[in-house]
N, C-alpha and C positions, 0 to 999 in steps of 0.2 A: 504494500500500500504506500504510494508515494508522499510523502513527508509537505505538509502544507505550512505557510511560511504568513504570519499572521503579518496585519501591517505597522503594526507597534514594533514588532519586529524589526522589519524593512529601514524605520526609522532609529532602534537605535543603533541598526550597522551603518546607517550614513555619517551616523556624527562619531561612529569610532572610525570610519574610513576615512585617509587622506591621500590626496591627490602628491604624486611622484611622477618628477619625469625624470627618467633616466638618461636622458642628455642633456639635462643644467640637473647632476645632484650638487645638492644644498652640502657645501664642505664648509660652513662657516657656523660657528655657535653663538649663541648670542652675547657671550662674554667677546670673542671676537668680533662681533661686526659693533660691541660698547666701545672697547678698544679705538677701533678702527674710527667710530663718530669722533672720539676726544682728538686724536690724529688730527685729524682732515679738519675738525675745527679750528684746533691750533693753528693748522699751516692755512687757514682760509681769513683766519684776521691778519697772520703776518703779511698773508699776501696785498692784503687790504691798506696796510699801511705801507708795502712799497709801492702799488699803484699813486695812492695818494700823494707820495709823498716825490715819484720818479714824474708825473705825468698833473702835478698840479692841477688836480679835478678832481672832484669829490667821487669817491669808489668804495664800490660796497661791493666783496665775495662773501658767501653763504654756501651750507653743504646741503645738498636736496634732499639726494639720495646715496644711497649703499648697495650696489646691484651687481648678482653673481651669473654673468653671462659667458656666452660660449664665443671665443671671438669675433666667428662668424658674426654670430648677432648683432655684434661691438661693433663691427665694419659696418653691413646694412644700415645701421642706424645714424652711421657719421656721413655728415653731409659730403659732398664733393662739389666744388673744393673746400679744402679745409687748409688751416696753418697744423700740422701734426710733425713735431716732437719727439722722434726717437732716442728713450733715453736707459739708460743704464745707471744701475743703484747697488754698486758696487760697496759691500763686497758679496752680496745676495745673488743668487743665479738668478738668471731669468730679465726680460726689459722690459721696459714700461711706456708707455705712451703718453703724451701729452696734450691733448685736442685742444686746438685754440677755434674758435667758428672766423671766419674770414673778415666779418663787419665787424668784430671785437680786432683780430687786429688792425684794419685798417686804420679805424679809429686810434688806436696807441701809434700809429707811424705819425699819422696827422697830428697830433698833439706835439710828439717827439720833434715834429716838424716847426713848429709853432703856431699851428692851425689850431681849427675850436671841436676835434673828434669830430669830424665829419666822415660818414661811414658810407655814404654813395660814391658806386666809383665800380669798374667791370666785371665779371665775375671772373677771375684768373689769379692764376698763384702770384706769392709774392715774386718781388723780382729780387735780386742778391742785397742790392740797398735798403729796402724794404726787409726784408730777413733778416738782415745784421740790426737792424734796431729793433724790432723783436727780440731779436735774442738778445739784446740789455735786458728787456723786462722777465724773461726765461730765464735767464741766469743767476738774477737775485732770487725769482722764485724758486729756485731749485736749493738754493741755498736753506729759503724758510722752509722746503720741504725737510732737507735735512736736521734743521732743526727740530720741528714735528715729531720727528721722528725717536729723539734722542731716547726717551723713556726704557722704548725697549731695542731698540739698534743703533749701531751706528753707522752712515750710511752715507756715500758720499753721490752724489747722483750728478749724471755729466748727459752731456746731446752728442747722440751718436747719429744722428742726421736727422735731414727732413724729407718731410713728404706732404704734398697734398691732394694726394690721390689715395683715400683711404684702401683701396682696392691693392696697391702700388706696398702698404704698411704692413710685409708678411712677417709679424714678429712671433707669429706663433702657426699654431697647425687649427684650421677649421671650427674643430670639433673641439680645441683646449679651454679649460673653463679660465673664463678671469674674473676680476672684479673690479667693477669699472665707480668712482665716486663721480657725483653728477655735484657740479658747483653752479651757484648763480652768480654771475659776473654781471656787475653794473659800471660804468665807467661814463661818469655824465649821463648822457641823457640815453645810451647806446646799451639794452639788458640783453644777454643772451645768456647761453650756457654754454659752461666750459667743462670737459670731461678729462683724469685722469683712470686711465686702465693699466693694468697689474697683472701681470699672467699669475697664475696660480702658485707656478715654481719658484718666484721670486719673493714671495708674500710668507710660504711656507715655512720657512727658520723663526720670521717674526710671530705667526703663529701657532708657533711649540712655545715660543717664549711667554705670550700671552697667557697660553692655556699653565704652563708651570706656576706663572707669577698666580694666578688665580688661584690655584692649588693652594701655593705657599699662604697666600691672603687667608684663605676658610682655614686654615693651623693657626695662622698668628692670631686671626679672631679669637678661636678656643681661646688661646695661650693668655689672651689681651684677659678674659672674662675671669679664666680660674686667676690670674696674677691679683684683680679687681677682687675677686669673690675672700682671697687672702688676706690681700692686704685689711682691708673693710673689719674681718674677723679679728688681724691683730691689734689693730684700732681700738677696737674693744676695751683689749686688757690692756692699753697703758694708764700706766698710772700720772695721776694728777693732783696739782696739788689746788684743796679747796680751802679758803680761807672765810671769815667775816671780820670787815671790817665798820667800823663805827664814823661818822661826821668825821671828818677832820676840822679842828680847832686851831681857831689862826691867834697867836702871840704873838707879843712885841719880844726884839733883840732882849729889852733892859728885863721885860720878864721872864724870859727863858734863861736870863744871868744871875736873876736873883733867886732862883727855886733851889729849894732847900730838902733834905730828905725828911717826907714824911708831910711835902706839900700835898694839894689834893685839888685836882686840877679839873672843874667841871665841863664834862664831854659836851654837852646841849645837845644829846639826844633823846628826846622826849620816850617814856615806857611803848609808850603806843606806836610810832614811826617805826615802822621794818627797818633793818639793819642792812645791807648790801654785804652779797657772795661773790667770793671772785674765784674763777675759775683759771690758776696759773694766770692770774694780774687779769685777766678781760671781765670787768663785772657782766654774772651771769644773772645771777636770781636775787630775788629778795626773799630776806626770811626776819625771824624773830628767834628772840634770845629764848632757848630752853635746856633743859634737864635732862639727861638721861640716866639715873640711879645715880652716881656718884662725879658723874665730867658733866662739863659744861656739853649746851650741844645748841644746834637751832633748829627752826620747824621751817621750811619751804613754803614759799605763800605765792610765787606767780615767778615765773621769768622775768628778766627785765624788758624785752619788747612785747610784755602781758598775753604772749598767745598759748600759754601754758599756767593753768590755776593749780596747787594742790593744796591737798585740806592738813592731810594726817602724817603726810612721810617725815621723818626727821634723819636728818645725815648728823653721826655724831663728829666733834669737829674738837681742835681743842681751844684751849681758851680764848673768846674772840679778841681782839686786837683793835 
């Protein structure tokens, strides 16, 4: 008798099923692509302030996204022409790209030029003059990438040529997964997007390192809580020292000259007025003078910032002062 399949069923195999393609698998965890956002945002301000500060016009880089494509896909989806960036991130195997869109650079030429980023103008690669000023702005970027980077590599990242023929840009095989970060580049009035891509191979040393330092983090957490949970306990038992003290009482030079043994020197503190506690000199509490069998002792009446009352507890003390 064939096995009937209710439809409560049906639904909760859909929400245990998830969709897998097995030509982009997901090789990034989310501790890595955390990683990878603090990255990209570090190097997207520094870049920010060399635009600013290279090309006098207010610029704004931001990180969009974080996207594990197949390079193929990477190509497809880069325009032609493009300004692209072959670079190497030594001493990491594997090279990386660097998308610039064509009306972001022309705009940097034209500024560089002393123009106002004016981004109309043919559709064709840069010419050699045109590339060499580019690559001023390239090169300090690469520099803040390197910095970016420092946490967990060290990395020195150089142009191992250009291209703008994304078609033209074989730095890997078809079907090799990368990871491509998508930036928002604004430069004046000129916004487009700018893309760096990462072959997989090249990415991979940084991502054992990632996943170690995480490891190490969830121990030293423990280590941080039990060190906490210690200390706190030996806190406890130190000992301290509790005192009561009475008004202090202001005298003259000539009276403190003339006291005699056996003077009797009126404290002016009234029976009724609590007495002040001090705990190792920081007055803590207020109490009153009492007894306990045969020692002087006092009775606890309130903290001094009054958010703590007690009625009955007595700490025996010795004689107050």
């Amino acid at each position: 008798m064939p096995a009937t399949v209710s439809r409560h069923d049906d639904a909760a195999l859909a929400q245990r099923a998830r969709t897998f393609d097995f030509r982009r698998p997901n090789k990034l965890s989310r501790d890595h692509i955390r990683n990878l956002q603090i990255i990209h945002e570090t190097f997207a301000r520094q870049l920010t302030t060399v635009l600013s500060s290279t090309l006098r016009v207010v610029s704004q880089v931001s990180v969009l996204s974080i996207e594990q494509l197949a390079y193929d896909e990477y190509v497809r989806d880069t325009p032609n022409p493009s300004h692209m960036s072959i670079l190497s991130v030594d001493p990491l195997p594997g090279v990386a790209v660097l998308q610039l869109p064509l009306s972001t650079a022309m705009a940097i030429v034209d500024l560089m030029l002393g123009g106002h980023g004016a981004t109309t103008g043919p559709e064709r690669p840069l010419t050699d003059i045109e590339r060499g000023l580019v690559r001023t702005i390239i090169d300090r970027a690469l520099a803040e990438l390197a910095y970016a980077f420092e946490s967990v590599a060290q990395i020195t990242p150089a142009v191992l040529g250009h291209e703008s023929n994304p078609q033209f840009a074989q730095v890997a095989a078809p079907s090799d997964m990368t990871v491509v970060i998508m930036f928002d580049i604004r430069i004046g009035n000129e916004e487009n997007v700018l893309s760096l891509c990462f072959t997989y191979s090249a990415l991979q040393p940084i991502l054992d390192t990632i996943a170690a330092a995480t490891s190490h983090a969830q121990t030293g957490r423990q280590d941080v809580e039990l060190a906490r949970s210690r200390v706190t306990q030996r806190l406890l038992e130190v000992p301290v020292e509790l005192a009561v003290e009475f008004t202090p009482v202001s005298l003259t030079s000539n009276e403190i000259v003339d006291l005699q043994v056996g003077d009797v020197i009126p404290l002016g503190q009234s029976t009724d007025a609590p007495l002040t506690a001090t705990v190792d000199g920081t007055p803590t509490f207020r109490v009153r003078p009492a007894r306990s069998g045969k020692r002087l002792a006092c009775q606890v009446v309130e903290s001094i910032d009054g958010r703590h009352h007690f009625s009955s507890d007595a700490f025996r003390s010795g004689a107050p002062r």
